[in-house]
C-alpha positions in Angstrom: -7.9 3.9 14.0 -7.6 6.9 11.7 -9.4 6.1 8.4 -6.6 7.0 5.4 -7.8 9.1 2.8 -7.7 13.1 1.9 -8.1 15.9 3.8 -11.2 18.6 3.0 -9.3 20.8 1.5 -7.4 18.2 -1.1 -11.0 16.6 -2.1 -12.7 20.1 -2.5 -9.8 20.8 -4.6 -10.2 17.9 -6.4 -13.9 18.5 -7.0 -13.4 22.6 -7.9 -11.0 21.5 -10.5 -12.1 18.1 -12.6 -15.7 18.2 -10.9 -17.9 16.6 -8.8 -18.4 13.0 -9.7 -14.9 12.3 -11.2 -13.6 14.0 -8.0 -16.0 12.5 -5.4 -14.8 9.4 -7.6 -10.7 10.1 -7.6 -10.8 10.4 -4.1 -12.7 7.6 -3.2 -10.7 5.5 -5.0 -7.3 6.6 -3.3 -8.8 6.0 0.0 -9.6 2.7 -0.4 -5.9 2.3 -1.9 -4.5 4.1 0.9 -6.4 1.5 3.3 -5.6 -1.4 1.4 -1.6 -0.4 1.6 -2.2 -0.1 5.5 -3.6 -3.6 5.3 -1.1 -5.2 3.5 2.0 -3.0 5.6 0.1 -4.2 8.9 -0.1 -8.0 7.5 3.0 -7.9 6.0 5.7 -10.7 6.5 9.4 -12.1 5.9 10.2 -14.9 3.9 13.3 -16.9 4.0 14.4 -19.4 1.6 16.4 -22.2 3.2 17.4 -24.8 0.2 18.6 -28.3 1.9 22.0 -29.4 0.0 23.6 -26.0 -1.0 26.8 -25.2 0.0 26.4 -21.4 -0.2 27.7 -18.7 2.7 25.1 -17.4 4.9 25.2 -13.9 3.0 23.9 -15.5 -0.2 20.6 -16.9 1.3 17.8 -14.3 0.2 14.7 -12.9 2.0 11.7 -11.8 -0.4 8.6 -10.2 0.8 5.4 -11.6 0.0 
């Protein structure tokens, strides 16, 4: 699997421009954000809420992520 996270050019960029350690640091930190988003897309599921007793059409029941 392709690890997320910024190309060369974008973290040499990064570094040329705000330095080395808050660079080195930026970019770090978005590609463990970037990973943690694939995480959470890959585990992501569906939830219906089915409430006994309502007398409500099918259109109004309503589907949240979690």
């Amino acid at each position: 699997m392709k690890t997320p996270g910024l190309s060369y050019n974008s973290r040499k960029a990064l570094i040329v421009n705000i330095g080395e350690t808050a660079g080195t640091e930026i970019a770090e930190l978005m590609s463990q954000m970037a990973a943690e988003i694939e995480e959470l897309r890959r585990t992501k599921v569906n939830v219906t809420r089915i409430v006994p007793g309502t007398s409500e059409p099918h259109s109004a029941i309503a589907e949240e992520p979690v």
